[in-house]
C-alpha positions as CSV (number, residue, x, y, z in Angstrom):
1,X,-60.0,8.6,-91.3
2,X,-63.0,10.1,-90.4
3,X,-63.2,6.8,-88.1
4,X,-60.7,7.7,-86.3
5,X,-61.6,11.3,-86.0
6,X,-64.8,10.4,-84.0
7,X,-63.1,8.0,-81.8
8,X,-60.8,10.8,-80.8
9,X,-63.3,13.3,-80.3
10,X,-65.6,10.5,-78.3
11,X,-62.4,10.0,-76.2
12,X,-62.2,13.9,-75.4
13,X,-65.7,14.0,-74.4
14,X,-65.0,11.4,-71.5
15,X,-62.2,12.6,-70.2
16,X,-63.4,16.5,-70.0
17,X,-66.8,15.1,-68.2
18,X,-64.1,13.1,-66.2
19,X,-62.6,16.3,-65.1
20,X,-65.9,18.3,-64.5
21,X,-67.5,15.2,-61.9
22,X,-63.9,15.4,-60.2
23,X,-64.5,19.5,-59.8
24,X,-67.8,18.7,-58.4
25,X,-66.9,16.2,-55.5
26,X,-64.0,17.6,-54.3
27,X,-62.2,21.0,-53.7
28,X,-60.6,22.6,-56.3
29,X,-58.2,25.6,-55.3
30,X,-56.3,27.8,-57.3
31,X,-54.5,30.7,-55.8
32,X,-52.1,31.8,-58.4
33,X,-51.4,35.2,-59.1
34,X,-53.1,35.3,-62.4
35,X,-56.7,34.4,-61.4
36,X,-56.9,34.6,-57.8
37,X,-60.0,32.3,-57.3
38,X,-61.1,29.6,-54.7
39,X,-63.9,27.0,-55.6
40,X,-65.4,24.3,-53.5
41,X,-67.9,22.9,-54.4
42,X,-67.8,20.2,-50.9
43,X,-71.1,19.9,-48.9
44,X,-70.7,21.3,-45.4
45,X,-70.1,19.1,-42.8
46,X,-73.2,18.5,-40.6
47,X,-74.0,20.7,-36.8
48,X,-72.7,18.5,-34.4
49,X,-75.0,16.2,-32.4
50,X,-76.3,17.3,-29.1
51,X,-76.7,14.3,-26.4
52,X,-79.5,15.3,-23.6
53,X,-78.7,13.7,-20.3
54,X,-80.7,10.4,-19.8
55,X,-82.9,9.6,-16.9
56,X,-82.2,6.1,-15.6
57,X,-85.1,4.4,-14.4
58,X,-84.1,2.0,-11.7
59,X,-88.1,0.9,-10.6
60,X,-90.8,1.3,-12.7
61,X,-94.2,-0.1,-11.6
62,X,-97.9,0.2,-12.0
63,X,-100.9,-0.8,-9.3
64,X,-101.7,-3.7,-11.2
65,X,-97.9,-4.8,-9.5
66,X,-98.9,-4.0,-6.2
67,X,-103.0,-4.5,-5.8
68,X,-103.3,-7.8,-4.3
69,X,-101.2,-7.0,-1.8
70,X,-101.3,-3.1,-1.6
71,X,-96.9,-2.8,-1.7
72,X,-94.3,-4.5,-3.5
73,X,-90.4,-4.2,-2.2
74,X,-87.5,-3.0,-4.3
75,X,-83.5,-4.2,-3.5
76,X,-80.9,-1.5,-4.6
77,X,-78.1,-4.0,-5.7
78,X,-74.3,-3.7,-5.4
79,X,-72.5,-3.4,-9.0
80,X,-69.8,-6.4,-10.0
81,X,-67.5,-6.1,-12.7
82,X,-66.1,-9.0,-12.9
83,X,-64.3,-9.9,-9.7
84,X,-64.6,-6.2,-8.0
85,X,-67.7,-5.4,-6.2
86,X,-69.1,-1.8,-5.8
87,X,-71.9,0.1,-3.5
88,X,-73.5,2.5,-5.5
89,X,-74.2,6.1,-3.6
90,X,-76.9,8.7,-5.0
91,X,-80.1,10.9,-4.8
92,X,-82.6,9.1,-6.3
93,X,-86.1,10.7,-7.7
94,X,-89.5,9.3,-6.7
95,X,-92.2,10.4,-8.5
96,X,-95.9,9.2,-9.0
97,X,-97.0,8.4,-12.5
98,X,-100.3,8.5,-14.1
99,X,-103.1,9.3,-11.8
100,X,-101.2,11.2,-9.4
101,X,-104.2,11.4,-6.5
102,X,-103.3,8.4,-5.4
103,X,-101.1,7.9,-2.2
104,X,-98.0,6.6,-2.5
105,X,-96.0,5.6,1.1
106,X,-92.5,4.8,0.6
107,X,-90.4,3.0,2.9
108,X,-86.4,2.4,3.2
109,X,-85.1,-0.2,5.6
110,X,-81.6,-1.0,6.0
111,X,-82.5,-5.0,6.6
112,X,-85.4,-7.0,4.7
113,X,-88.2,-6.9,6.6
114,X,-90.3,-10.2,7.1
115,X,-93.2,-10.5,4.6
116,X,-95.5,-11.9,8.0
117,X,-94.5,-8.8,9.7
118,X,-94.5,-6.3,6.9
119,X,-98.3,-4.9,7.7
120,X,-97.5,-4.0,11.0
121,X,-94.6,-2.4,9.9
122,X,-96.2,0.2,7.5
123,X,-99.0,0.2,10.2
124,X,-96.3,1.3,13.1
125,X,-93.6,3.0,11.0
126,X,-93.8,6.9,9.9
127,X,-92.9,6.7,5.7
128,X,-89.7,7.8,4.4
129,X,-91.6,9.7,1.8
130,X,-95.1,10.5,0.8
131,X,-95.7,10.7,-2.9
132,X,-93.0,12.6,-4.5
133,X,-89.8,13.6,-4.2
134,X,-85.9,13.0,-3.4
135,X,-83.8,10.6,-1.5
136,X,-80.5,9.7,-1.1
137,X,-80.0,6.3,-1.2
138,X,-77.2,3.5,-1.3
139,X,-76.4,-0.2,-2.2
140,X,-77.8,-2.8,0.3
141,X,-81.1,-0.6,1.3
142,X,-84.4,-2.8,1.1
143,X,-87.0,0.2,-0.4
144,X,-90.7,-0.7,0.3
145,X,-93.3,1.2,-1.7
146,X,-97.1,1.0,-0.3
147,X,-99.9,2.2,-2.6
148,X,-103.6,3.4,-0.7
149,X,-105.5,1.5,-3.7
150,X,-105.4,-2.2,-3.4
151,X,-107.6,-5.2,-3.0
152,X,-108.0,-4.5,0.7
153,X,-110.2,-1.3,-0.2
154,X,-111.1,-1.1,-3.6
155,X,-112.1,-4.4,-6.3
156,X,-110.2,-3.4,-9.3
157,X,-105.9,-1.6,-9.8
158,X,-106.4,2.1,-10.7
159,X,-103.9,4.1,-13.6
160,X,-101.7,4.9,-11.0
161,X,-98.3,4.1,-11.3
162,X,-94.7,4.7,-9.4
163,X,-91.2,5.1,-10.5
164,X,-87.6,5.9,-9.1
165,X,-84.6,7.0,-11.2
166,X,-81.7,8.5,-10.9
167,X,-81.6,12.2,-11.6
168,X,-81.2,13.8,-15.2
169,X,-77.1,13.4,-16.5
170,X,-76.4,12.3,-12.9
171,X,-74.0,9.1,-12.6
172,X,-74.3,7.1,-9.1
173,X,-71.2,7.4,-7.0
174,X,-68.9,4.1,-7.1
175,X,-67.5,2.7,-3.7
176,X,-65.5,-0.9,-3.8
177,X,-66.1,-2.7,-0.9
178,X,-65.8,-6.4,-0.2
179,X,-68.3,-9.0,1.1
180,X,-67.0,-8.4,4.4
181,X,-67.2,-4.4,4.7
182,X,-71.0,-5.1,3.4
183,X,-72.0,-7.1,6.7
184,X,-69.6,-4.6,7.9
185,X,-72.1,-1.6,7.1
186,X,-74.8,-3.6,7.6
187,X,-74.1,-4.1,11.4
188,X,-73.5,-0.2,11.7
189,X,-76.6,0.8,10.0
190,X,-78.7,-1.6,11.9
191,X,-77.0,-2.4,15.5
192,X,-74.6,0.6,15.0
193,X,-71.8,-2.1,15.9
194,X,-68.4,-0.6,15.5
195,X,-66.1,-0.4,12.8
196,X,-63.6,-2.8,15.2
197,X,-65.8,-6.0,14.6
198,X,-64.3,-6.4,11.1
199,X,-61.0,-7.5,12.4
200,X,-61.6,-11.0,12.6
201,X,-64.3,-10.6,15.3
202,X,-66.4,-13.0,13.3
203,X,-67.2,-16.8,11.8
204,X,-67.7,-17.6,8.9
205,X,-70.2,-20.8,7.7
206,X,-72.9,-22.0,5.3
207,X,-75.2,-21.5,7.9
208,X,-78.5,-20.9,5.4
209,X,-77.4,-24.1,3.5
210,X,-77.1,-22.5,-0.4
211,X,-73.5,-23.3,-0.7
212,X,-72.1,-19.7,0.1
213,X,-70.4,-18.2,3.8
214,X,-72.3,-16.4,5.2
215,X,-71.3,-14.3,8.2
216,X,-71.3,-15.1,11.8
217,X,-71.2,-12.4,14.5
218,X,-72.9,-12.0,18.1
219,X,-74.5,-8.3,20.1
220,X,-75.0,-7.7,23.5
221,X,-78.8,-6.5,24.1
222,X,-81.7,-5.4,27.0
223,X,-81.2,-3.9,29.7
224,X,-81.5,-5.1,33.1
225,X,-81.5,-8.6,32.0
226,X,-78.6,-8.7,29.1
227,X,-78.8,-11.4,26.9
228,X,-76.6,-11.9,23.6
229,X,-78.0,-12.2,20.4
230,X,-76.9,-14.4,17.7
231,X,-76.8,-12.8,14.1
232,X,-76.6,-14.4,11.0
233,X,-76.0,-12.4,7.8
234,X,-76.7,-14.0,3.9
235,X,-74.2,-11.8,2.0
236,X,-74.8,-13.6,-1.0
237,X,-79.4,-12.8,-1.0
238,X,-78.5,-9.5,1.4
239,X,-80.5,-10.8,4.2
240,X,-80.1,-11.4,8.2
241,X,-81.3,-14.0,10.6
242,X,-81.2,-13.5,14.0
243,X,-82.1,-15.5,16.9
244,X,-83.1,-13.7,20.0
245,X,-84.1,-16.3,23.0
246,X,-84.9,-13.4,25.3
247,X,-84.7,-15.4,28.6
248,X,-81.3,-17.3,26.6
249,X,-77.8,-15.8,25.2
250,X,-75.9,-17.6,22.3
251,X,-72.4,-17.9,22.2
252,X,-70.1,-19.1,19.2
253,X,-68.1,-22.0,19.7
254,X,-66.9,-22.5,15.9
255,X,-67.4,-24.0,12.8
256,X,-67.1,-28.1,13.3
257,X,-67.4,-30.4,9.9
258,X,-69.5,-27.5,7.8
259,X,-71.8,-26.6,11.0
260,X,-71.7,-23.7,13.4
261,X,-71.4,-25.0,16.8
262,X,-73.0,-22.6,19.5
263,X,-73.5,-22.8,23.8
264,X,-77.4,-22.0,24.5
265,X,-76.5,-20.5,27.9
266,X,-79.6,-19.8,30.1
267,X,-82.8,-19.3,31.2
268,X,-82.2,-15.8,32.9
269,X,-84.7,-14.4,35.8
270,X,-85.3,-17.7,37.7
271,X,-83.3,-17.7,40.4
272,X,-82.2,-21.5,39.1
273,X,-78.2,-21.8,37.7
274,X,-77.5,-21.1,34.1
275,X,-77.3,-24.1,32.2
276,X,-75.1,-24.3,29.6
277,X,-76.3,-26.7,26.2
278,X,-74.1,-27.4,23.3
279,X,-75.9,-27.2,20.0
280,X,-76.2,-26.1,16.3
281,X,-77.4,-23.1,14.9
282,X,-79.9,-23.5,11.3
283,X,-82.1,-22.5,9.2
284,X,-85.6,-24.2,9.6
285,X,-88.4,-24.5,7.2
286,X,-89.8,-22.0,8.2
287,X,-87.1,-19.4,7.5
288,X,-85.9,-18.9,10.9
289,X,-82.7,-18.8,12.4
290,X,-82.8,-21.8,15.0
291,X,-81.1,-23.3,17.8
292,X,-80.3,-27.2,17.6
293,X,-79.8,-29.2,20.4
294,X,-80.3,-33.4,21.2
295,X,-82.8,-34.3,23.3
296,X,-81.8,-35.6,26.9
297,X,-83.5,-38.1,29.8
298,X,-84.0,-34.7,31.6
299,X,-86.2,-33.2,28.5
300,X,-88.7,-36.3,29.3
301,X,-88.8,-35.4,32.9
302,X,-91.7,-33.9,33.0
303,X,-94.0,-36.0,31.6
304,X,-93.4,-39.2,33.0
305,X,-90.5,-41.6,34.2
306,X,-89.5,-42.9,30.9
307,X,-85.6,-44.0,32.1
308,X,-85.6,-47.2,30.6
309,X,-81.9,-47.7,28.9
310,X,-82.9,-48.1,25.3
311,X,-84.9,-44.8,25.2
312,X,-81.5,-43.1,26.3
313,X,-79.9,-44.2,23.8
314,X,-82.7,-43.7,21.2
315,X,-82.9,-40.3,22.0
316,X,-79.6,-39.6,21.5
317,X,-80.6,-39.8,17.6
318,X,-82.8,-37.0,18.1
319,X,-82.9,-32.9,18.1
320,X,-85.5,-30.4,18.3
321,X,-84.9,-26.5,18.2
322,X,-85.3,-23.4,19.8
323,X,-88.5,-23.0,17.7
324,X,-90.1,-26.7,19.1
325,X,-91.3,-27.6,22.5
326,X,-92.4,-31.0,23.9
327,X,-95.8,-30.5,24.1
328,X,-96.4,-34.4,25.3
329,X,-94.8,-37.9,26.3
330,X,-97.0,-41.3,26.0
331,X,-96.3,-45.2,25.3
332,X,-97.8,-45.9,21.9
333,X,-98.5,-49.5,23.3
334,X,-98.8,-51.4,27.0
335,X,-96.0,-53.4,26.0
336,X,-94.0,-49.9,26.5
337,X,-92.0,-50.9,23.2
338,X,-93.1,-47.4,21.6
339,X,-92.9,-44.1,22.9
340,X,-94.2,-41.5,21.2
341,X,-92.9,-37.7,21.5
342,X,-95.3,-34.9,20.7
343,X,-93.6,-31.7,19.4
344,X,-95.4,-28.4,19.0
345,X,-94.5,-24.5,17.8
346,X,-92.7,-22.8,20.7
347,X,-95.0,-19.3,19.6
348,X,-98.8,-19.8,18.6
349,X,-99.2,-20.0,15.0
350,X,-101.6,-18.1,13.5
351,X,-102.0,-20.4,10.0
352,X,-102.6,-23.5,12.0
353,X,-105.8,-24.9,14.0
354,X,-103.0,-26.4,16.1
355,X,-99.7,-25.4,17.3
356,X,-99.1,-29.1,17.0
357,X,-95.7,-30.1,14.5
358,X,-95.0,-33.0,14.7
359,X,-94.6,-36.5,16.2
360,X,-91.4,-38.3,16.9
361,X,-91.5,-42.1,17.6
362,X,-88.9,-43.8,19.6
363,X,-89.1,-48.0,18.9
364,X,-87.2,-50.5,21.6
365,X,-86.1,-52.4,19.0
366,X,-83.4,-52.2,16.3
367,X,-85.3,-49.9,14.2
368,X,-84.6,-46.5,12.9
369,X,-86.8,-43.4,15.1
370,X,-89.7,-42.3,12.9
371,X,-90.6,-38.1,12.4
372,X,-94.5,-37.1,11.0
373,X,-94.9,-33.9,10.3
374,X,-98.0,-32.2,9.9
375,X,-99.5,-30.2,7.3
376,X,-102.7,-27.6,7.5
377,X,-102.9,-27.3,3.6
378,X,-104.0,-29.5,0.8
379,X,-100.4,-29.5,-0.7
380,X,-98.1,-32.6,-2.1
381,X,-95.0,-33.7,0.0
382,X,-94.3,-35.2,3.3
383,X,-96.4,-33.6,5.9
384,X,-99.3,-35.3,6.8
385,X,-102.5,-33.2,6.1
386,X,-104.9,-32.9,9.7
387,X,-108.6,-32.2,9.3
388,X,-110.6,-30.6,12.7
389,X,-109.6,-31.5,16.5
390,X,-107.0,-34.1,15.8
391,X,-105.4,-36.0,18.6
392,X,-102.5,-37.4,17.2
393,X,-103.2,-40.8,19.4
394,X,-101.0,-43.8,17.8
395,X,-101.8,-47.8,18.0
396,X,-100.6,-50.5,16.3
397,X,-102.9,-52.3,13.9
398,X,-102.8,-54.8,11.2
399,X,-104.4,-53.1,8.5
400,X,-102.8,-54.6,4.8
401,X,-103.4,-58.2,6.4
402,X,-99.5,-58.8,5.8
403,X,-99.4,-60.4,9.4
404,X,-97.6,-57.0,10.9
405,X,-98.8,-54.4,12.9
406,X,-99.0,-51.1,11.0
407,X,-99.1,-47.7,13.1
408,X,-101.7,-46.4,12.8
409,X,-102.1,-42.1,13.7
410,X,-105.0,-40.3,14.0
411,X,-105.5,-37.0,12.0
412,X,-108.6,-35.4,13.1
413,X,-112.4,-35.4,12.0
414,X,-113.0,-34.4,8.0
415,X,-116.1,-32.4,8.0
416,X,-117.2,-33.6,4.7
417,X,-119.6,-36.7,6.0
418,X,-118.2,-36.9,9.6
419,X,-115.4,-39.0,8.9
420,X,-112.4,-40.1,11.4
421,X,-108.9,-39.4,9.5
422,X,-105.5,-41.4,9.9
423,X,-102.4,-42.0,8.3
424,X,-100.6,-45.5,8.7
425,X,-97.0,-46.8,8.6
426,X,-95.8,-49.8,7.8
427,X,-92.3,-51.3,8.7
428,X,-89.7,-52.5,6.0
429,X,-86.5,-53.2,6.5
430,X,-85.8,-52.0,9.5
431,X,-87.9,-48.7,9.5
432,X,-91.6,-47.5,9.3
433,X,-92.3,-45.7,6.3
434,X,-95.2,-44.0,5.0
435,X,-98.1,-46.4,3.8
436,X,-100.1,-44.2,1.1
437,X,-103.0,-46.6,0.6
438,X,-104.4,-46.5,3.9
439,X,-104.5,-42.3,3.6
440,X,-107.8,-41.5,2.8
441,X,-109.5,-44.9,4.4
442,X,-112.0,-43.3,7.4
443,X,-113.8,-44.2,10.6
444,X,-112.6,-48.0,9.9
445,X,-113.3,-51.7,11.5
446,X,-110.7,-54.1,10.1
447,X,-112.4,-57.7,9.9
448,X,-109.9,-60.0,10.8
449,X,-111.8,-63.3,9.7
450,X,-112.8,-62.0,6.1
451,X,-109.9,-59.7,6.0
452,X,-111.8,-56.7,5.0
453,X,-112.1,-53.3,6.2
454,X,-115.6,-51.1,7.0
455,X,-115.5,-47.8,6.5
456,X,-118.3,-45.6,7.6
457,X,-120.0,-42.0,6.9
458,X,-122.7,-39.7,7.0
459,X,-124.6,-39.6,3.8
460,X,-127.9,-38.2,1.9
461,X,-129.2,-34.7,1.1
462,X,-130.2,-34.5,5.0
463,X,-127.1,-35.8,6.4
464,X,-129.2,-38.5,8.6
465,X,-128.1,-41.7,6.0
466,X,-125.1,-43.8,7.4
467,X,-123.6,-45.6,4.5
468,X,-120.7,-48.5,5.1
469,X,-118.4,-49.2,2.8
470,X,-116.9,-52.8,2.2
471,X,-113.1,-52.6,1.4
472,X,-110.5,-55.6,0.3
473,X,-107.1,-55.1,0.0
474,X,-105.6,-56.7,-3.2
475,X,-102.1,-55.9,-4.6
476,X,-101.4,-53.1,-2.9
477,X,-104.2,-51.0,-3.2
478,X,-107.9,-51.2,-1.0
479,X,-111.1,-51.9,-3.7
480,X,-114.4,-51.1,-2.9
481,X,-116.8,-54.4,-2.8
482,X,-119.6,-53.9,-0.6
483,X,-121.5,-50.3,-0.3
484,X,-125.2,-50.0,2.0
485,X,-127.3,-47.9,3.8
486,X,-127.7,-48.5,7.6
């Protein structure tokens, strides 16, 4: 009995704590007219959360970014969402960071400018901005910031730093546009072209070679003498090409098997008649928008009366571009079964001892025309390296003792020891192709009774030895096995 009596009272205890937990976690009213009384015992909900405005940065850099070259450039993208594309509109801040005495020039182009050009841009262009302050700025503008302390002036980056961002709580205004209206704006920004050209007054063609259209349009320049321009816009990298030929106007013809087919009508200012030369227009190695056209009988003229029948039709496999020039025309051999067609820059290069390309040769034969291109940096690939005062003069000489002719091209003189550089081709099936072996062989005498080849340089700490060295040529690859003083 008195068992049971504790269980009962054990039981009591539970449920009475039961009830006084439940009192404390939740509201417990009671508004009856006996007592009258409201309890809560609820903790108070929290104060509500207070979100600042953010500052978007959209460039952040520091002078370490910028030293070597004393400017670095900043695209302001177009927004995608999935298959919609936007310009984004607003007034950006610019603002120096850090150590603010430094100088900060800030420039905002509506094209890309070329990096070989960029100096004498800043140099002949008044700034945007100086240092700090505001801007309004849009999607497609190429933003250029120059810092005063870089390598040119100084041998170590300062803690300066720059930064651009949209404004506090401000939100960039949204514009779709297409890929069209973009080259659309981009022609009135730049060439203020009207609104009208976007109603079909355009081609389209993978003109830059990446795989994307890009888009195709002409203008109407000068004064005086007019001339039309051909423009070439990359919608996909927000860049332009244009080729200007000053005395010559370019007029779209169409897009033929993937290629953009243009007239080169000109030169203007002569007195002479307009002539009129279907080509291509390209993209050339060296980033420039090009004209392409075969070379012709009449291209030869001036250097010599090369009208044999075979070279006409050889030539036919040929093209050079608006960029090139024949700078010469000379038989390789007296047989006249080689002609070989010197091509140089149409505008002086200043990264080159030599405005010199590239040679074309032109074989009577039933073999396939051979291009060398040449390189003034120590750099892998195709293109020939040339050392000082080259002269590009070509024979044929056996020089793998195979019982063929190689041909043999000279590449200037290699300071290092005096020595007489050439390159050498040999022909297989049909074609010469580069012969890698005979690349670094110098100021050579092939001996055609021990089938060896002499090589000769200046030598000793005074430069006044002569030292010939004794080559064979065994599987495919010249071993040195004879070395003296003279």
């Amino acid at each position: 009995m008195k068992k049971d009596l504790k269980k009962i009272i054990r039981i009591a205890v539970l449920v009475l704590s039961a009830l006084c937990l439940s009192a404390c976690t939740e509201d417990v009213s009671n508004n009856d007219d006996t007592n009258n009384i409201t309890i809560t015992n609820k903790t108070p909900d929290p104060e509500p959360m207070i979100n600042e405005p953010q500052e978007v940065s959209l460039l952040q850099i520091d002078n370490d970014d910028v030293f070597e070259k004393g400017y670095c450039e900043y695209f302001f993208d177009y927004e995608e969402e999935g298959e919609k594309y936007y310009q984004l509109i607003t007034k950006a801040v610019f603002r120096r960071m850090w150590d603010t005495d430094t100088e900060w020039k800030i420039y905002v182009s509506e094209r890309k400018i070329a990096e070989s050009y960029l100096i004498n841009y800043f140099e002949s262009t008044e700034p945007t901005l100086i240092n700090d302050g505001e801007l309004e700025i849009h999607s497609g503008q190429w933003i250029y910031l120059y810092c005063e302390h870089n390598s040119s002036n100084s041998d170590e980056p300062n803690r300066s730093g720059y930064t651009i961002k949209y404004p506090f709580g401000a939100d960039p205004e949204r514009k779709e546009i297409t890929k069209a209206d973009e080259f659309q704006n981009y022609l009135l920004d730049v060439y203020g072209i009207p609104e009208s050209l976007s109603d079909g007054h355009y081609a389209i063609c993978d003109v830059t070679g990446d795989g994307n259209d890009d888009y195709v349009t002409s203008n109407m320049t000068g004064s005086g003498m007019v001339r039309v321009q051909l423009i070439v816009y990359d919608v996909e990298n927000h860049v332009d090409y244009v080729l200007d030929g000053y005395d010559y106007s370019y007029k779209i013809i169409g897009v033929e098997d993937g290629k953009l087919v243009v007239d080169e009508i000109g030169p203007y200012g002569y007195g002479d008649p307009l002539i009129e030369t279907r080509g291509t227009a390209m993209i050339d190695e060296d980033d420039h928008l090009v004209f392409v056209k075969e070379l012709s009988e009449k291209d030869l003229r001036d250097f010599g009366d090369f009208k044999e029948e075979w070279i006409k039709e050889k030539i036919k496999e040929i093209s050079i571009t608006s960029a090139e020039e024949i700078e010469y025309v000379r038989w390789v051999d007296d047989e006249k079964s080689t002609l070989q067609i010197g091509i140089k820059y149409e505008r002086p290069r200043e990264d080159r001892e030599t405005d010199h390309k590239k040679d074309i040769f032109v074989f009577k034969d039933d073999i396939k025309p051979l291009t060398v291109d040449y390189s003034f940096a120590d750099k892998t690939g195709y293109a020939r390296i040339v050392f000082a005062d080259p002269t590009f003069e070509s024979h044929f000489e056996d020089v793998n003792f195979d019982g063929e002719d190689e041909l043999i091209i000279h590449r200037g003189t290699n300071p290092k020891g005096g020595l007489e550089m050439y390159s050498a081709y040999e022909l297989k099936d049909g074609e010469y192709v580069f012969f890698p072996a005979f690349e670094w062989m110098y100021s050579y005498t092939v001996n055609e009774k021990d089938k060896t080849i002499e090589c000769v340089r200046m030598g000793g700490a005074f430069k006044d030895k002569i030292i010939k060295t004794t080559y064979s040529y065994e599987d495919g690859e010249y071993l040195k096995i004879d070395e003296k003083e003279l």
